[in-house]
N, C-alpha and C positions, 0 to 999 in steps of 0.2 A: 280635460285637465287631469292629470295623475296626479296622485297623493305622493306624499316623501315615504312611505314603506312603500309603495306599489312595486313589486318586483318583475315587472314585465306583462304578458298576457295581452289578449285581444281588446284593441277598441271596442267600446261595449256598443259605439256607435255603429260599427262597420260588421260587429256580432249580430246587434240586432238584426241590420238591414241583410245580412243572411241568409236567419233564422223565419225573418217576414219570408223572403223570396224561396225557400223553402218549402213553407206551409202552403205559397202556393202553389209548387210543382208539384207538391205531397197530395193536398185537395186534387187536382187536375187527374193525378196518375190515380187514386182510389178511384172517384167517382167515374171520370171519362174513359181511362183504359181500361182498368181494372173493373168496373160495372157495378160498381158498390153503388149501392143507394144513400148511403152518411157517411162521412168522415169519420173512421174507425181510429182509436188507440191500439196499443202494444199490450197492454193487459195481459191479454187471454195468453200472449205466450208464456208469461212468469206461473200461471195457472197450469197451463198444459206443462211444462216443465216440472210444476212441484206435484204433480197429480204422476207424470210419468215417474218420476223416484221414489211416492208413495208406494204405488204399484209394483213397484220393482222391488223393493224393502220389505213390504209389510203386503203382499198380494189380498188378502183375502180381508183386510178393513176397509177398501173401499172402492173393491168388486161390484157392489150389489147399487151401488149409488150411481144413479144418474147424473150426477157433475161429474162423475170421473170417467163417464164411459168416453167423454170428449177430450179427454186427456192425451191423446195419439201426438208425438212429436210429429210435426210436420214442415217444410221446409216453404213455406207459404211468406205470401207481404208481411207479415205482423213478426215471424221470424227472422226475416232476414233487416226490420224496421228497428228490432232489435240489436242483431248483430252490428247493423250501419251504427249504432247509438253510440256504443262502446267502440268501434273503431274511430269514428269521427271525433269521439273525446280523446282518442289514442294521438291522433295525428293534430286535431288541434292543439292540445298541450306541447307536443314535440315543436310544432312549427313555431309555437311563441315561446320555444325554450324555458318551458316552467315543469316540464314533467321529471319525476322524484319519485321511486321510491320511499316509501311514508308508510309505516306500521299503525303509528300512531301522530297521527296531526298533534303538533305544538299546543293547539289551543285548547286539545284533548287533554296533553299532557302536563299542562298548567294545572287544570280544575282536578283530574281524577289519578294521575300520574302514568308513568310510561308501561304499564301492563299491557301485553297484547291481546291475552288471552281478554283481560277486561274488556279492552275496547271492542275484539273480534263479538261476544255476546253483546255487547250492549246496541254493536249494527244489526245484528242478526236478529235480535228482538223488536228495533224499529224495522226491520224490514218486514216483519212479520205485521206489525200494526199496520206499517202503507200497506201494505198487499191486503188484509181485512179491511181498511177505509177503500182502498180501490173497486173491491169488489161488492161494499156493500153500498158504494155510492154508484154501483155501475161503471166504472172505469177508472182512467187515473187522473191525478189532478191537469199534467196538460192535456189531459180529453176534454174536461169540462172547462178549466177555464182559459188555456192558450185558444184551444181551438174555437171554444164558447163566444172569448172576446174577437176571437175572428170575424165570426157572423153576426159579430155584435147583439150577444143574444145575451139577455137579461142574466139567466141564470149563471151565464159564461162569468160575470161580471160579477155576481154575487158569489161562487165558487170560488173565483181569484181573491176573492178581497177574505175569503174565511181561511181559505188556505195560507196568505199573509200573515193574517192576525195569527192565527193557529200557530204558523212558523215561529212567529216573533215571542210569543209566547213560551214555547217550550222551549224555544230557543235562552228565554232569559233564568226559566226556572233550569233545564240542564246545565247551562255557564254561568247562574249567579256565584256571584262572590261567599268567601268563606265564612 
């Protein structure tokens, strides 16, 4: 049932069942094809991406470090798991004729006003907090808790539900009222 704003976009029924059938080719092609012993995330590429522009900016602060020697761009599953992300949100959006150019989302520009430069920092500083929680949790939130509650494994279950509350949380303290 759609709401009266629902401006179009994918059945969330026919999304899911997708996004399920997905994880399972996903699972299949890591472990079976590809010879992976776990079900890996994308992580490491946002890591070797920001470690490769370190290096290339500021060469010699983080030369000597062993997290950055593994910094090597490479054209491997996790990059190209990557790039599919970002296309598949390109062409999803297009095919449910909801894609837009958007500087600054309406809901932004309700609570903090239509600044881009504001909003551009203010993603860029949460991008930086997930990329610190992904890596100091070991991965990203759909590592732990999509794939988690995949294997139906406890922790999966417990990741999802803190990453919810978390979400809803900052969610109400960024967009609380004035």
């Amino acid at each position: 049932m759609r709401s009266h704003n629902h401006t179009g976009g994918w059945s969330p029924y026919v999304a899911g069942a997708l996004a399920g059938m997905l994880a399972i080719v996903s699972v299949y092609a890591t472990t079976s094809i590809m010879g992976k012993t776990a079900y890996l995330g994308a992580s490491t590429s946002f890591v070797r991406a920001a470690g490769f522009l370190e290096q290339a900016l500021l060469p010699a602060s983080g030369s000597a470090e062993e997290y950055f020697s593994k910094t090597r761009i490479t054209v491997d599953w996790q990059f190209m798991l990557v790039l599919g992300i970002c296309l598949g949100a390109f062409l999803a959006s297009v095919t449910d004729r909801s894609f837009k150019f958007e500087a600054v989302p309406p809901v932004w520009s309700r609570r903090y006003g239509t600044s881009v430069i504001k909003r551009g920092l203010a993603a860029f500083a949460g991008g930086i907090v997930a990329m610190f929680g992904a890596r100091l949790a070991g991965g990203c939130p759909s590592g732990h808790g999509l794939s988690g509650i995949m294997q139906l494994s406890v922790s999966g279950f417990a990741a999802l539900a803190m990453f919810f509350v978390s979400g809803c949380l900052v969610a109400r303290y960024v967009y609380r009222s004035r």
